[in-house]
TORKOL-4160 file (C-alpha; in steps of 0.2 Angstrom, whole numbers, padded with zeros to 4 digits, m for minus):
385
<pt num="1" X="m0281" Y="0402" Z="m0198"/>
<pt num="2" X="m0298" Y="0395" Z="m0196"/>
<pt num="3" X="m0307" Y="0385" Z="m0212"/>
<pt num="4" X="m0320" Y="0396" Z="m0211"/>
<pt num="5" X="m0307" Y="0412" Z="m0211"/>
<pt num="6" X="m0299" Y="0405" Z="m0226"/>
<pt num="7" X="m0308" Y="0414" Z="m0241"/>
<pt num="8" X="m0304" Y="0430" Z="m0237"/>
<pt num="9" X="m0307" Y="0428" Z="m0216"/>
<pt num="10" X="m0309" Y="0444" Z="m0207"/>
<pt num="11" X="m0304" Y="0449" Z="m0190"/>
<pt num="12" X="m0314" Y="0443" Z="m0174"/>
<pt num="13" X="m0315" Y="0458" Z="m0165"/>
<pt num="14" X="m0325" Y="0469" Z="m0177"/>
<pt num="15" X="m0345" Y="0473" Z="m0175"/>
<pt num="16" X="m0359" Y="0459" Z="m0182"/>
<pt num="17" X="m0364" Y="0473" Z="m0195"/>
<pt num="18" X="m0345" Y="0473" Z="m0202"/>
<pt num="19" X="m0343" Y="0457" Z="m0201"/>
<pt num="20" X="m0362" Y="0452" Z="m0211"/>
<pt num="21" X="m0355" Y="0462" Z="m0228"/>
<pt num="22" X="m0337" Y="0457" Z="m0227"/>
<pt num="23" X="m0342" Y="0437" Z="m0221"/>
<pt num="24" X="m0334" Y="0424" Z="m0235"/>
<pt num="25" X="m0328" Y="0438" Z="m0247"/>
<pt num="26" X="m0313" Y="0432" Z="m0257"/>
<pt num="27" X="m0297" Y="0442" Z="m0259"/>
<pt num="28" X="m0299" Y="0457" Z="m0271"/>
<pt num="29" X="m0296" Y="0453" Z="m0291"/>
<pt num="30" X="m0295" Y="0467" Z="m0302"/>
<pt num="31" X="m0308" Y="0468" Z="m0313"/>
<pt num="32" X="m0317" Y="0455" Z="m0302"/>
<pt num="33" X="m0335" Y="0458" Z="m0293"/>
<pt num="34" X="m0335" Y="0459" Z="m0275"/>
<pt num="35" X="m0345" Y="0443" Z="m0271"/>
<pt num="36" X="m0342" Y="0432" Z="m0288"/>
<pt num="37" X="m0359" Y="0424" Z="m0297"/>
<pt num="38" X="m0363" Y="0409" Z="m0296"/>
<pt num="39" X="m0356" Y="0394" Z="m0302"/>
<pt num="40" X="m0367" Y="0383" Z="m0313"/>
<pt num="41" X="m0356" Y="0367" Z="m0312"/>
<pt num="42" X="m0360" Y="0348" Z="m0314"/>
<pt num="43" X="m0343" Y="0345" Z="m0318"/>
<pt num="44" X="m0325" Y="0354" Z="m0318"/>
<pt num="45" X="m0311" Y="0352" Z="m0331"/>
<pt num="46" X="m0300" Y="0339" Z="m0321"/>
<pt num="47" X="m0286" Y="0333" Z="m0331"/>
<pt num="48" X="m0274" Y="0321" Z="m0324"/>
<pt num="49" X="m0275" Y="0316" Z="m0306"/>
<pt num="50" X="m0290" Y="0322" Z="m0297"/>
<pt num="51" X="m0281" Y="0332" Z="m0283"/>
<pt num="52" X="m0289" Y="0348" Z="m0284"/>
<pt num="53" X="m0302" Y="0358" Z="m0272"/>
<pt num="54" X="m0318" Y="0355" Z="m0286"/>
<pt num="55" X="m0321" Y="0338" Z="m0296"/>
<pt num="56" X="m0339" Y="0336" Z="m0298"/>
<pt num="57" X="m0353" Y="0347" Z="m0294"/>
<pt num="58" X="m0363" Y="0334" Z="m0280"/>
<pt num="59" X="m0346" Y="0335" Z="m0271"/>
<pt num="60" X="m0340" Y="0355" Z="m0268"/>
<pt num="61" X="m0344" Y="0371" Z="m0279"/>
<pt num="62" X="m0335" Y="0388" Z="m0278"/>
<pt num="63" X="m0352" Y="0397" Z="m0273"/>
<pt num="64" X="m0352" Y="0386" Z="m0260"/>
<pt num="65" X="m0336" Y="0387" Z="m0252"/>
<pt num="66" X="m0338" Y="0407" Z="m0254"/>
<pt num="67" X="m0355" Y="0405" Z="m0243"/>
<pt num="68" X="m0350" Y="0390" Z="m0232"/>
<pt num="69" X="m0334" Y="0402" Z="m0225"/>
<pt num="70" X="m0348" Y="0418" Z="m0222"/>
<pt num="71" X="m0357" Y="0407" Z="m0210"/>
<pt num="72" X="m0343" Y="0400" Z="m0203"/>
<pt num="73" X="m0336" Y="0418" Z="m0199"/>
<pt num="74" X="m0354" Y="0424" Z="m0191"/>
<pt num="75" X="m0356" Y="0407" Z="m0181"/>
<pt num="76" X="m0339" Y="0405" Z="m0175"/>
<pt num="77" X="m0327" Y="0421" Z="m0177"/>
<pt num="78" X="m0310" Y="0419" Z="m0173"/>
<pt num="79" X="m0311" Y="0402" Z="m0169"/>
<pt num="80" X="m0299" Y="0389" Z="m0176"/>
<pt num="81" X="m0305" Y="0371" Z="m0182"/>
<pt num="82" X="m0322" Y="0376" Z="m0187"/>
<pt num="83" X="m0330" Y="0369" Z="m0204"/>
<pt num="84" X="m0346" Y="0372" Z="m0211"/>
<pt num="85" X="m0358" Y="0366" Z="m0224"/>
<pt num="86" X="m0372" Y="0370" Z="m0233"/>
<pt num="87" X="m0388" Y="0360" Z="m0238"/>
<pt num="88" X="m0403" Y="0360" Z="m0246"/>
<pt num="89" X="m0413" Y="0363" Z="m0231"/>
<pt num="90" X="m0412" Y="0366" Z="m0215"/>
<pt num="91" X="m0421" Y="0346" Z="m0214"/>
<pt num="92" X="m0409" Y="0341" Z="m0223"/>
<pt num="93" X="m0395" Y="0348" Z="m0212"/>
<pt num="94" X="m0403" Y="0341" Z="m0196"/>
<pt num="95" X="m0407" Y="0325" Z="m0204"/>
<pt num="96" X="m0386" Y="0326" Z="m0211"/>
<pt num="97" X="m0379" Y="0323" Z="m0192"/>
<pt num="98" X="m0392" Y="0315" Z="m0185"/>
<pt num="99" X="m0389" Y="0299" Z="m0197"/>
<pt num="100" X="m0371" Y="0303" Z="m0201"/>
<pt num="101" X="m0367" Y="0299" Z="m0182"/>
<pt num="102" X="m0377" Y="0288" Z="m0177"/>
<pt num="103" X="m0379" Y="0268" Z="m0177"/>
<pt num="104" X="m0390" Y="0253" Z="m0173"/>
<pt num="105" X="m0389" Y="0251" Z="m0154"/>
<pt num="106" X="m0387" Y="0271" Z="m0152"/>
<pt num="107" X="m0395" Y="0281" Z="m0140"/>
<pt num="108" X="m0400" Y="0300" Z="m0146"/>
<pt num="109" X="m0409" Y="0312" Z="m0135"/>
<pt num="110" X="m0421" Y="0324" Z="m0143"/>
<pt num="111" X="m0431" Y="0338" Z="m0135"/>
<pt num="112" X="m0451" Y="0334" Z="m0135"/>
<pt num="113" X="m0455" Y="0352" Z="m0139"/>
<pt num="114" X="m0445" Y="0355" Z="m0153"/>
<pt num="115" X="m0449" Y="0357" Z="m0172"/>
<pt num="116" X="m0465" Y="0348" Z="m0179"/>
<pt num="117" X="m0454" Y="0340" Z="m0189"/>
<pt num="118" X="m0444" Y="0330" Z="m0178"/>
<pt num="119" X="m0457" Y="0317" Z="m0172"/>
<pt num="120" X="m0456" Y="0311" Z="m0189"/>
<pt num="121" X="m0439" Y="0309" Z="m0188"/>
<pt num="122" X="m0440" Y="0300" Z="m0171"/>
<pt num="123" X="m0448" Y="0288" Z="m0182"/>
<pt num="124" X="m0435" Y="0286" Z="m0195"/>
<pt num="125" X="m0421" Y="0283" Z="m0181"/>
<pt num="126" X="m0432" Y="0271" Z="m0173"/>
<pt num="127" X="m0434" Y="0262" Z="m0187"/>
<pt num="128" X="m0416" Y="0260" Z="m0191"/>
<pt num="129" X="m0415" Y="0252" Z="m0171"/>
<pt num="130" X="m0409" Y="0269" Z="m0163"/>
<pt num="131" X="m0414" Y="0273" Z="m0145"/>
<pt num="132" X="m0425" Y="0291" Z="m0144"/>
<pt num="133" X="m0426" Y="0299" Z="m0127"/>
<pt num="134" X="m0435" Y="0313" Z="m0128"/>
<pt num="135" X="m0439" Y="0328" Z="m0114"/>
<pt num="136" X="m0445" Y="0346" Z="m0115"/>
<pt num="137" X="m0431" Y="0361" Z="m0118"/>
<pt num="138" X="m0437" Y="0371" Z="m0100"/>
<pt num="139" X="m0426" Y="0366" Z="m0083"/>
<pt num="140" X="m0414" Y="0358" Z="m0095"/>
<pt num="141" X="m0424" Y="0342" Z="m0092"/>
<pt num="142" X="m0415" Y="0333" Z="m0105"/>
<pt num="143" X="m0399" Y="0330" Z="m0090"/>
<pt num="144" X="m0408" Y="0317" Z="m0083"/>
<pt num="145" X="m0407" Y="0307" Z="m0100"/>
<pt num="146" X="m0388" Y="0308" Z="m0105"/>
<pt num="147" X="m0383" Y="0292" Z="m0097"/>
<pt num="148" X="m0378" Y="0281" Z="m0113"/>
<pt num="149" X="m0382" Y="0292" Z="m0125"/>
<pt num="150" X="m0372" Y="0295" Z="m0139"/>
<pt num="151" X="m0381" Y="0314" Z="m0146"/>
<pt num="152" X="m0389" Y="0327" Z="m0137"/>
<pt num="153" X="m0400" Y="0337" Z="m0148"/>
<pt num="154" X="m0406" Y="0353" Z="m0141"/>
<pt num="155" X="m0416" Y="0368" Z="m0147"/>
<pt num="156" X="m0416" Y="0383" Z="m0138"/>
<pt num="157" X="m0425" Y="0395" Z="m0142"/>
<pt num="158" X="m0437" Y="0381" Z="m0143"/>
<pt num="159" X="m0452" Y="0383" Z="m0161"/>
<pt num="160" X="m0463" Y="0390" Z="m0159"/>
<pt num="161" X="m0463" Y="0388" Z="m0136"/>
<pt num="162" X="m0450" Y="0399" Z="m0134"/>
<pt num="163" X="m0441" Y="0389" Z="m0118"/>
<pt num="164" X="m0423" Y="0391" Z="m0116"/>
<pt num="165" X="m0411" Y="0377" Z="m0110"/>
<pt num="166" X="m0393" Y="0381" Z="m0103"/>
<pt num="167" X="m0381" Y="0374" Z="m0117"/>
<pt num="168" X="m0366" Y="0376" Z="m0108"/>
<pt num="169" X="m0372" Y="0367" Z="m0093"/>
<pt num="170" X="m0378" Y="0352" Z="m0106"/>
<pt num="171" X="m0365" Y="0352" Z="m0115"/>
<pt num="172" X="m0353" Y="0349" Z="m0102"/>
<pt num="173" X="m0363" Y="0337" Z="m0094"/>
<pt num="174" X="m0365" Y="0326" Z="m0111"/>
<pt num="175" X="m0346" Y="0328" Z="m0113"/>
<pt num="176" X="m0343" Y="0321" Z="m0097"/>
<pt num="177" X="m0354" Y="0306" Z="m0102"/>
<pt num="178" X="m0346" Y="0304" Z="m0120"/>
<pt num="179" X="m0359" Y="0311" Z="m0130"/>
<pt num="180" X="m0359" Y="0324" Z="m0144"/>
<pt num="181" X="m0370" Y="0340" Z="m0142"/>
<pt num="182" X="m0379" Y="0350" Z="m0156"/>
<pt num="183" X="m0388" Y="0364" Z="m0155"/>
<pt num="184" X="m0402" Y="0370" Z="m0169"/>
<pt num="185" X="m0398" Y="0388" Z="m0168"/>
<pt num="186" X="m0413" Y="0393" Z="m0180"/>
<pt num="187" X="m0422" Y="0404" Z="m0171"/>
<pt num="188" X="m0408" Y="0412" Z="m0161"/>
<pt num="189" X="m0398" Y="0414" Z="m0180"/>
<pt num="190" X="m0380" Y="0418" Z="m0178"/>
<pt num="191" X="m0380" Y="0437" Z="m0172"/>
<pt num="192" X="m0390" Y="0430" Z="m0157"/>
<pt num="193" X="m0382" Y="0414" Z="m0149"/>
<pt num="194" X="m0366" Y="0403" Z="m0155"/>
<pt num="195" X="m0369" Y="0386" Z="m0147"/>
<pt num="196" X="m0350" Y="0382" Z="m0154"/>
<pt num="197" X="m0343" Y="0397" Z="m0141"/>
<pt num="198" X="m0355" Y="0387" Z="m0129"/>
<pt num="199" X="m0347" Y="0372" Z="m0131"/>
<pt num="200" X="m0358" Y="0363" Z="m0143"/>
<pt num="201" X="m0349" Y="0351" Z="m0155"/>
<pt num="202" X="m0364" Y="0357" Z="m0170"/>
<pt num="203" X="m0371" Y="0372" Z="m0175"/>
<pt num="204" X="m0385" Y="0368" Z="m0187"/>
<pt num="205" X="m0399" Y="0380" Z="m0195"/>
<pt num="206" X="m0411" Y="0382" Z="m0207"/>
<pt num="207" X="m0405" Y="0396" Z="m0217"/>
<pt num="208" X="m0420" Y="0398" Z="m0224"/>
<pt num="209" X="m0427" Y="0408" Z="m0207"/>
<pt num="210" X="m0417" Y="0424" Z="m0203"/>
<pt num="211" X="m0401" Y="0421" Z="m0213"/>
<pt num="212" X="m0408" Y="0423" Z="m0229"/>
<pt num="213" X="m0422" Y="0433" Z="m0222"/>
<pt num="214" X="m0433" Y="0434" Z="m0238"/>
<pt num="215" X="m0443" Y="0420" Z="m0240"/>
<pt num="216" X="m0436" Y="0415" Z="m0257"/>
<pt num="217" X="m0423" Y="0402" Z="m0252"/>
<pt num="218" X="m0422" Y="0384" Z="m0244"/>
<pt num="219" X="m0405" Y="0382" Z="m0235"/>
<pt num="220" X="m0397" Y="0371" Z="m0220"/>
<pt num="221" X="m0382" Y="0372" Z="m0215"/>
<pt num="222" X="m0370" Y="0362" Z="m0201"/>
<pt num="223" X="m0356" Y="0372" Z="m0194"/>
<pt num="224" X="m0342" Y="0360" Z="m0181"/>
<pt num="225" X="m0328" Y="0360" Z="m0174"/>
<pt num="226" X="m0324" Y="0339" Z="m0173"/>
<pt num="227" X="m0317" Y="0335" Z="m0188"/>
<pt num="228" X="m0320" Y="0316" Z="m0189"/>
<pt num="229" X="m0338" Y="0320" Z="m0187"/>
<pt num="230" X="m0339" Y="0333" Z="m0199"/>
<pt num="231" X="m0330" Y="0322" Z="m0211"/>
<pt num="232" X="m0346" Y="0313" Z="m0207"/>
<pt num="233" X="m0358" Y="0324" Z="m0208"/>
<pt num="234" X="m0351" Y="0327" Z="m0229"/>
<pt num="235" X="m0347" Y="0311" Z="m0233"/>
<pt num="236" X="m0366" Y="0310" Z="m0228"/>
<pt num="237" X="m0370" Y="0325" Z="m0240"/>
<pt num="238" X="m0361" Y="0317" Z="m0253"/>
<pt num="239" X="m0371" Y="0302" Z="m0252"/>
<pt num="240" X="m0388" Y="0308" Z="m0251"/>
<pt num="241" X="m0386" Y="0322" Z="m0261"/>
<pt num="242" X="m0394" Y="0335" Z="m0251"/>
<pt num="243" X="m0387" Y="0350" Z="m0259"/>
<pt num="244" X="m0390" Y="0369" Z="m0263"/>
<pt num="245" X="m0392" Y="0374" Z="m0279"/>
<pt num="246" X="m0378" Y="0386" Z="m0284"/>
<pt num="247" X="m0391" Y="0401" Z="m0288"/>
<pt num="248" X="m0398" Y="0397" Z="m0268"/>
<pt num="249" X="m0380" Y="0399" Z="m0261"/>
<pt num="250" X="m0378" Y="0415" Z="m0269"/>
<pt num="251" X="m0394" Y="0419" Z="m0265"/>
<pt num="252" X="m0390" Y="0416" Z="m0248"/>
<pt num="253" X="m0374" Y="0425" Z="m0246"/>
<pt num="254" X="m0379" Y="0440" Z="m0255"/>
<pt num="255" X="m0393" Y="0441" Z="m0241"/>
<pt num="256" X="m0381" Y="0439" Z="m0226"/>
<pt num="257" X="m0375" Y="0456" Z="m0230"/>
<pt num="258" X="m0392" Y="0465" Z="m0222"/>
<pt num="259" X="m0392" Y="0450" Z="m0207"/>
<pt num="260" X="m0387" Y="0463" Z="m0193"/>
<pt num="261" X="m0399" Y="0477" Z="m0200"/>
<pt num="262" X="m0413" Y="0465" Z="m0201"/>
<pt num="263" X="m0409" Y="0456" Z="m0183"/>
<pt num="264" X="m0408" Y="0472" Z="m0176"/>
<pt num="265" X="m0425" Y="0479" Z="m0182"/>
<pt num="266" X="m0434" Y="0464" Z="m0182"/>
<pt num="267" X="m0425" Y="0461" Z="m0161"/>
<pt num="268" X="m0431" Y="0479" Z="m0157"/>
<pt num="269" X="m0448" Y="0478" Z="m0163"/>
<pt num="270" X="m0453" Y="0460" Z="m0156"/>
<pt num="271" X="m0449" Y="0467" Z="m0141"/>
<pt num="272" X="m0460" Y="0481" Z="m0143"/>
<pt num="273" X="m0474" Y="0472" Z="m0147"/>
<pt num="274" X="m0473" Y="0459" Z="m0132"/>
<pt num="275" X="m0472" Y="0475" Z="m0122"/>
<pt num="276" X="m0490" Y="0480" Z="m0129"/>
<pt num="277" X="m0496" Y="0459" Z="m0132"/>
<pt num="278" X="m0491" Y="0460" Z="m0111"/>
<pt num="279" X="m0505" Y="0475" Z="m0107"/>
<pt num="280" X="m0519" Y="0467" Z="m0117"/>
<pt num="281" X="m0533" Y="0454" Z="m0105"/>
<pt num="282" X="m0537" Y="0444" Z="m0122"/>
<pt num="283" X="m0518" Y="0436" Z="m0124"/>
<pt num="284" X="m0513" Y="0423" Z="m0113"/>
<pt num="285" X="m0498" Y="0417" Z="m0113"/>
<pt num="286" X="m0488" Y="0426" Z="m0120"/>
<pt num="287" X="m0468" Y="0422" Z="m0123"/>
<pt num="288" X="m0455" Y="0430" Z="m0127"/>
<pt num="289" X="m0435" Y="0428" Z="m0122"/>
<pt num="290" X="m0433" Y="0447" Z="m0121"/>
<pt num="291" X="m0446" Y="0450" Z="m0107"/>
<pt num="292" X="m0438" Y="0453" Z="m0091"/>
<pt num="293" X="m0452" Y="0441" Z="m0083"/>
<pt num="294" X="m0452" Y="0426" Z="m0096"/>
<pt num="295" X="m0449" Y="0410" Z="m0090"/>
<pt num="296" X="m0434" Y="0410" Z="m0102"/>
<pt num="297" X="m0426" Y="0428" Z="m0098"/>
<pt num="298" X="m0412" Y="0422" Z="m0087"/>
<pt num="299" X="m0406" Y="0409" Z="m0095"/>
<pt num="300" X="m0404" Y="0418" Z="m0114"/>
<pt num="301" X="m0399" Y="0434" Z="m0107"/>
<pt num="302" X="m0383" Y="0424" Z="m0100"/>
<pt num="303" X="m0380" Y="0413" Z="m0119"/>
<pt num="304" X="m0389" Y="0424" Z="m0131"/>
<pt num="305" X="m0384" Y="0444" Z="m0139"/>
<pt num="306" X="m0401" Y="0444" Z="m0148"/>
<pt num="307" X="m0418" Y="0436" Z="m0142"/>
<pt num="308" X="m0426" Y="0434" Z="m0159"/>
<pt num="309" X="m0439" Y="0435" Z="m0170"/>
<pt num="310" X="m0452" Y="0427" Z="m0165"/>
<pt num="311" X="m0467" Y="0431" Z="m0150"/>
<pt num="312" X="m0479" Y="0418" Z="m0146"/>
<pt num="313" X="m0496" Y="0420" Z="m0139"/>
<pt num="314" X="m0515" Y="0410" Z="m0137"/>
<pt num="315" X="m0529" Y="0419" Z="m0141"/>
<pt num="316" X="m0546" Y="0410" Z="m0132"/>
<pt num="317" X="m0552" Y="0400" Z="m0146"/>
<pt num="318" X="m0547" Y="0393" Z="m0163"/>
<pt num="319" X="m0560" Y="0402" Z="m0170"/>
<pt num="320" X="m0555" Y="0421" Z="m0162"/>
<pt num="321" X="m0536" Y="0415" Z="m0168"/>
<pt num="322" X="m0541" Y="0414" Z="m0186"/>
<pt num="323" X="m0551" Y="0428" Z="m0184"/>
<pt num="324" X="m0535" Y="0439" Z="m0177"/>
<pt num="325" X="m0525" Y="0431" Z="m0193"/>
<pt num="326" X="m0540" Y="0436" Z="m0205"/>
<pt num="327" X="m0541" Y="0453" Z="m0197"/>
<pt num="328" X="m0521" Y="0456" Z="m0202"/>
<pt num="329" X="m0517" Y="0469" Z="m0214"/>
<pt num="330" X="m0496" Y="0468" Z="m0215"/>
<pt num="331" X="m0493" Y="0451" Z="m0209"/>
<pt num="332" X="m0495" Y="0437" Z="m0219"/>
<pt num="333" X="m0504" Y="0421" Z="m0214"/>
<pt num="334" X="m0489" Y="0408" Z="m0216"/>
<pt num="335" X="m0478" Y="0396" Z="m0210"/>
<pt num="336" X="m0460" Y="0399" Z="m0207"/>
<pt num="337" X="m0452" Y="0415" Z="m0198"/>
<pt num="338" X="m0439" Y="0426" Z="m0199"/>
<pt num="339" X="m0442" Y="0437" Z="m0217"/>
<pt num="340" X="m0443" Y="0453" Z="m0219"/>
<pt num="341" X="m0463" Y="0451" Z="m0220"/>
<pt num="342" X="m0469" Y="0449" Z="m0205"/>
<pt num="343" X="m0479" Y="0432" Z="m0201"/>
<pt num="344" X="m0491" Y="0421" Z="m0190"/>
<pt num="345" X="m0502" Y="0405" Z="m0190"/>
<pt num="346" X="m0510" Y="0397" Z="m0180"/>
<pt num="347" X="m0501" Y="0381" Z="m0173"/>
<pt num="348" X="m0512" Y="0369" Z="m0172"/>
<pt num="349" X="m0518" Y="0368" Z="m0190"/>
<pt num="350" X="m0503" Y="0355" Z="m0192"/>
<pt num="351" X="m0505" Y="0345" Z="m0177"/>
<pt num="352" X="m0486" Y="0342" Z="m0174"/>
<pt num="353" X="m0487" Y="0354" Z="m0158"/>
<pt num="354" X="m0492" Y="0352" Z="m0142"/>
<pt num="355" X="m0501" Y="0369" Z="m0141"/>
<pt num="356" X="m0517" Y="0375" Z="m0137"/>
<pt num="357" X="m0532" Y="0377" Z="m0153"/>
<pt num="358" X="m0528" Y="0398" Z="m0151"/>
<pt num="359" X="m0509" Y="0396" Z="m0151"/>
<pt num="360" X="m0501" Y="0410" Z="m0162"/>
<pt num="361" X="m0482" Y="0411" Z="m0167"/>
<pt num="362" X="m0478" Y="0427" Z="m0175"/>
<pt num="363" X="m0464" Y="0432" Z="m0183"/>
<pt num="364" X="m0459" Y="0451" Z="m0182"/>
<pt num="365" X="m0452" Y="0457" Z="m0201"/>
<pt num="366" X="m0443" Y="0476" Z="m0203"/>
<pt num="367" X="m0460" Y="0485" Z="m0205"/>
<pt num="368" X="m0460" Y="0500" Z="m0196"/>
<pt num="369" X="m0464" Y="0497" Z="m0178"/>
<pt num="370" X="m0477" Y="0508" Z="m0175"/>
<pt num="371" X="m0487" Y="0502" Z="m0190"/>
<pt num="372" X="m0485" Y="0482" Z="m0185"/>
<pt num="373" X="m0492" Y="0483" Z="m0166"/>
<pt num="374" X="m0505" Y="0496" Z="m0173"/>
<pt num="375" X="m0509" Y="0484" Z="m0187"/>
<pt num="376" X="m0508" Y="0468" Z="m0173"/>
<pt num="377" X="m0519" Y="0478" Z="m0161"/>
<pt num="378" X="m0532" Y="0482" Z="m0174"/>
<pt num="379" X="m0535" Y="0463" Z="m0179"/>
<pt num="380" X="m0536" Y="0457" Z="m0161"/>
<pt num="381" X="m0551" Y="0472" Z="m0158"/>
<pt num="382" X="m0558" Y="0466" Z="m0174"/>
<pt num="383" X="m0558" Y="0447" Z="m0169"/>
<pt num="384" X="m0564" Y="0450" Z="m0152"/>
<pt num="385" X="m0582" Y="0456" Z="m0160"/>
């Protein structure tokens, strides 16, 4: 049985809805709630010699293994070897392997079109003397900087671009050069692309996106299948501290039970509204992984189940974007994606991405369909006056 099938594991070959509200349930107790509640723990009773699963509360915690087991079903079913573990935030699990696997006189190669936030941590590693290569996610560009490396960091759907790289294809060309692969599976979430079937060595996420899918929780986790370099990845966790709070976890695992019914709504509409983003002369490019004719299509329809969340688009000018964004009735202007509420900003307002003044990432919620591209069609009337 696989770690993350050992708290109650269920069978790999049933539907992502089944699997969502049965993920990381223990075995029935009598009298016992389905999903126990929380744990509020600094410390457990430990007499004598310290050889039980929970000592201190920095180290493991019950609602954590419970959650840690859902993730690993949902990223990995079936699959033996595979460990997971959760975090404070999805920086904080990115941060967790970067740093646990890497050295002085290390090479790490990082997509260029990736989170706002990894440039700042380009910096971190470069001041700990750690070579960064970076290249953009599109035409798997980052195969040209392997040599000598010793991680390959993609991100695929790329945030907020939308390009998709070929993880198998990278991964086995890392391999081949000695070098470990992790994949930032955010935006895909688990019910649309396991970079571990893939070949990936890492899974990570920020939980706080679709997994949770309410906007009330941060969460990271780091899902793998090496075993030395997990034990790095917690020994790294345990160090620095970087841990959920118990009420989060639950949170969290109480929330993957709707993942498959949210995915699903929130995949369908997306689509729907690139379809009608397509028709209008205003929006310029416009992505979306789903589209038959994105730059992206052939690639994720051959590594991903779901295409996501998120449509991107520019409007002309920075000014017609805020507009469009004012203009909004059931979208909220806000960072972050994935949430039952549907969201958009404007890009460039942080200055970490290389996009255009009237760049717009949108994040489709489960509002009715109809209702969102009527309401998203309204605003960009209203702006163009």
């Amino acid at each position: 049985m696989s770690d993350s099938a050992a708290d109650g594991g269920i069978r790999s070959d049933v539907g992502d809805g089944t699997r969502a509200v049965r993920a990381g349930l223990p075995e029935p107790v009598k009298y016992e709630p389905t999903l126990p509640g929380p744990v509020f723990a600094a410390h457990f009773h430990l007499p004598g010699e310290a050889t039980g699963p929970y000592k201190y509360g920095r180290d493991e915690n019950p609602t954590w293994t419970h959650l840690e087991h859902a993730i690993g079903e949902l990223e990995a079913p079936g699959q033996d070897g595979v460990e997971t573990l959760v975090f404070a935030s999805g920086m904080a699990a990115i941060s967790s392997v970067l740093f646990s696997q890497l050295r002085a006189g290390d090479a790490v190669v990082l997509p260029d079109d990736g989170y706002q936030v990894l440039p700042l941590v380009r910096e971190q590693l470069e001041a700990y003397g750690i070579e960064v290569r970076t290249a953009p996610t599109g035409g798997d560009a980052q195969l040209d900087l392997l040599d000598g490396a010793k991680l390959l960091w993609l991100e695929t759907p790329s945030n907020p671009g939308l390009d998709v790289c070929d993880v198998r294809r990278l991964a086995e060309a890392a391999h081949a050069r000695g070098a470990l692969v992790a994949v930032d599976n955010t935006l895909a979430s688990p019910l649309g692309q396991r970079p571990l079937e893939l070949g990936a060595d890492f899974a990570v996420a920020s939980g706080t996106k679709q997994l949770t899918g309410h906007g009330d929780v941060l969460l990271g986790y780091v899902a793998g299948t090496d075993a030395a370099a997990m034990a790095a990845v917690r020994r790294w966790r345990k160090v620095v501290g970087a841990i959920p709070g118990p009420m989060e976890a639950w949170l969290a695992h109480r929330s993957i039970a709707t993942l498959q019914l949210r995915v699903d709504r929130q995949n369908a509409t997306a689509l729907i509204l690139a379809q009608t983003l397509r028709e209008r002369a205003d929006v310029s490019g416009l992505r979306y992984p789903g589209l038959p004719d994105d730059p992206s299509y052939k690639i994720a329809s051959q590594q991903m189940r779901r295409y996501g969340c998120v449509v991107s688009f520019t409007l002309p000018t920075r000014a017609r974007a805020e507009r469009f964004l004012d203009a909004l009735r059931l979208v909220d202007d806000a960072t972050s994606f994935g949430g039952v509420r549907s969201t958009a900003e404007r890009r460039g307002r942080w200055g970490g991405d290389a996009v255009p003044e009237g760049f717009v990432r949108l994040s489709v919620g489960a509002e009715d369909p109809e209702d969102l591209v009527a309401d998203v069609l309204r605003a960009l009337d209203e702006s163009a006056r």
